[in-house]
ChimeraX commands (.cxc) that place a marker at each C-alpha (Angstrom):
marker #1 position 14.19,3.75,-12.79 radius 0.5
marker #1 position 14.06,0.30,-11.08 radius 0.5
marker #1 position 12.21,-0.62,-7.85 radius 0.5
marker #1 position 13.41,-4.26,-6.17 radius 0.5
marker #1 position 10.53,-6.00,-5.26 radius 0.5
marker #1 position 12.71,-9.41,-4.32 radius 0.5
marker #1 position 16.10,-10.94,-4.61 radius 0.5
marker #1 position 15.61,-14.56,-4.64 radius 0.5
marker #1 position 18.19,-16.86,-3.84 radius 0.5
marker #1 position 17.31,-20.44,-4.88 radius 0.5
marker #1 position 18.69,-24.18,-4.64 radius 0.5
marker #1 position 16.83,-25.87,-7.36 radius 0.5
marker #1 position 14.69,-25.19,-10.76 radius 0.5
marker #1 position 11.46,-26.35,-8.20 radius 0.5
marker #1 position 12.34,-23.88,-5.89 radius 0.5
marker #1 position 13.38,-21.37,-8.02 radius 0.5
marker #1 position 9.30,-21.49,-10.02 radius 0.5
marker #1 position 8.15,-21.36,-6.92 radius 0.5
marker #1 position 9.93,-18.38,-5.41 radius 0.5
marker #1 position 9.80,-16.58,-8.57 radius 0.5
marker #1 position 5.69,-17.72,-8.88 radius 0.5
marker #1 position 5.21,-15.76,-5.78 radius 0.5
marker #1 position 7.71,-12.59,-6.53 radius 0.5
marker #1 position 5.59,-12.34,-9.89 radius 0.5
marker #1 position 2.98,-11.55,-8.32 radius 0.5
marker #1 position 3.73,-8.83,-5.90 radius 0.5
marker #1 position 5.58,-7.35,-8.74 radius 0.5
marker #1 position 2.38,-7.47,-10.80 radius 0.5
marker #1 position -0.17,-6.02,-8.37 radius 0.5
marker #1 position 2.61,-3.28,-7.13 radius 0.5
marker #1 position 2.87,-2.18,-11.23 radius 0.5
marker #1 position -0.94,-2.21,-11.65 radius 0.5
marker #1 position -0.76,0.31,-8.78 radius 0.5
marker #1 position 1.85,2.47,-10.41 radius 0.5
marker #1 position 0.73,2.08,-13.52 radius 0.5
marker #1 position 3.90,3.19,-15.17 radius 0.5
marker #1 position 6.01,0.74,-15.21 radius 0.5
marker #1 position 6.49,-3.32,-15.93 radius 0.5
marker #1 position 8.42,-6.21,-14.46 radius 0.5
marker #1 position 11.35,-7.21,-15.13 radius 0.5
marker #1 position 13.16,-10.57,-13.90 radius 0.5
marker #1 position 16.78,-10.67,-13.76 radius 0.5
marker #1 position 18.73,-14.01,-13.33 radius 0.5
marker #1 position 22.37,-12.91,-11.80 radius 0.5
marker #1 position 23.47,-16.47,-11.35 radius 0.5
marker #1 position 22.10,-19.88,-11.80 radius 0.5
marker #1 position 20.55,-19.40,-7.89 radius 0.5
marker #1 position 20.05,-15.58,-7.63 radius 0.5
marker #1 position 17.10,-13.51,-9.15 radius 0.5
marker #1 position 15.83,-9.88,-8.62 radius 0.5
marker #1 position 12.21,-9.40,-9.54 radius 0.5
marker #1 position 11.75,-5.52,-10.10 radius 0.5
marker #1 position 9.41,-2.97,-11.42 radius 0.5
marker #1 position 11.34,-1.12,-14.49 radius 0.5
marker #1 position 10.33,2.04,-16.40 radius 0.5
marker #1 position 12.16,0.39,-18.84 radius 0.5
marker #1 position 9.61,-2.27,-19.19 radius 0.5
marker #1 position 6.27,-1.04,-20.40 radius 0.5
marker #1 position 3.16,-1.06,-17.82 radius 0.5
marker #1 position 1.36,-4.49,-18.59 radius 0.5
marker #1 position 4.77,-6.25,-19.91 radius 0.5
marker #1 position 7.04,-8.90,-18.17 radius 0.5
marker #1 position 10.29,-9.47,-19.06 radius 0.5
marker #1 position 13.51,-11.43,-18.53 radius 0.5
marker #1 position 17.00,-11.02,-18.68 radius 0.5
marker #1 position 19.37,-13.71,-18.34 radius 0.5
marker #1 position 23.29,-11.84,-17.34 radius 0.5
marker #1 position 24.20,-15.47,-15.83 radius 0.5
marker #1 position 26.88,-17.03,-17.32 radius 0.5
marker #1 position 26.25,-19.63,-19.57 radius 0.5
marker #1 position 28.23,-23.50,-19.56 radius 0.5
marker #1 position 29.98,-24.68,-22.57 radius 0.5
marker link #1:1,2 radius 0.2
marker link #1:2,3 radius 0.2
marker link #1:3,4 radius 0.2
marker link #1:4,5 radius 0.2
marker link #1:5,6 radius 0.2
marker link #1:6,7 radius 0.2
marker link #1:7,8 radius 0.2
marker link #1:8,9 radius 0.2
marker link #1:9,10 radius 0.2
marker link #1:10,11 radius 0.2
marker link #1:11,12 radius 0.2
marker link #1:12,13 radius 0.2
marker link #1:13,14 radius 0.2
marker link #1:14,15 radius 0.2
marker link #1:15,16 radius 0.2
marker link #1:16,17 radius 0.2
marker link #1:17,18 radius 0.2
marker link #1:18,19 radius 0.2
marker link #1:19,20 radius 0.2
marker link #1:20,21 radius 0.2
marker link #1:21,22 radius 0.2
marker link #1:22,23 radius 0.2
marker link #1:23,24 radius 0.2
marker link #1:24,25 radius 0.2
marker link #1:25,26 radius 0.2
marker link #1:26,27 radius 0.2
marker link #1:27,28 radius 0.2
marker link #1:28,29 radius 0.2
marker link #1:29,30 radius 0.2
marker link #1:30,31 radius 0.2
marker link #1:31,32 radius 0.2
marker link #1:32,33 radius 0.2
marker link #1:33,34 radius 0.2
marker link #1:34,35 radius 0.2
marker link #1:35,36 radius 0.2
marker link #1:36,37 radius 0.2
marker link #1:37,38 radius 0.2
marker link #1:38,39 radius 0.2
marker link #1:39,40 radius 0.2
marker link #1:40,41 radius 0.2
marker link #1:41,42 radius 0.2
marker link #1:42,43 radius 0.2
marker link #1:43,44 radius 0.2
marker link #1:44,45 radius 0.2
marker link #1:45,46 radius 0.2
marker link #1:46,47 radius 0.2
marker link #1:47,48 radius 0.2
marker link #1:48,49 radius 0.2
marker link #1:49,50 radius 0.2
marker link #1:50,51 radius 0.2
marker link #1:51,52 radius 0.2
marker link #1:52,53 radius 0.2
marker link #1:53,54 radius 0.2
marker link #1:54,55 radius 0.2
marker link #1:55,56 radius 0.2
marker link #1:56,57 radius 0.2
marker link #1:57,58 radius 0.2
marker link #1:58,59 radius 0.2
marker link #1:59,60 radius 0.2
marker link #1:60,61 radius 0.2
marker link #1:61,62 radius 0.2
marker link #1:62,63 radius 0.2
marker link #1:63,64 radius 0.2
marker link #1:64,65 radius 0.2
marker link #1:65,66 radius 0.2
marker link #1:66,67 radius 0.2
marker link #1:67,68 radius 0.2
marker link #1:68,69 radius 0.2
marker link #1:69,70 radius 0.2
marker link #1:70,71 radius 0.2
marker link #1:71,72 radius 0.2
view
């Protein structure tokens, strides 16, 4: 099961740590709630992220997963 807490679309690495800073954090408090689940932070593109809660993910864990494609 995932739950979308945010799709970010950002214009520049500043941006994008600050966006993502504040995603984070919703994500966070609205697993602690749950309590059965993590994050996890999915970057689509270069400029788009999804911040989710994921069963896949266990409660208290963060992680990323990078499906953008990458530049010679």
């Amino acid at each position: 099961m995932q739950s979308v807490v945010a799709e970010l679309e950002v214009e520049n690495s500043t941006d994008a740590e600050a966006q993502l800073s504040l995603a984070l954090g919703s994500a966070i408090s609205a697993a602690r709630s749950e309590r059965n689940c993590g994050v996890l932070v999915t970057r689509h593109q270069y400029t788009r992220f999804t911040v989710a809660l994921s069963s896949t993910v266990p409660y208290g864990e963060t992680r990323e997963l990078d499906l953008a494609p990458h530049r010679q």
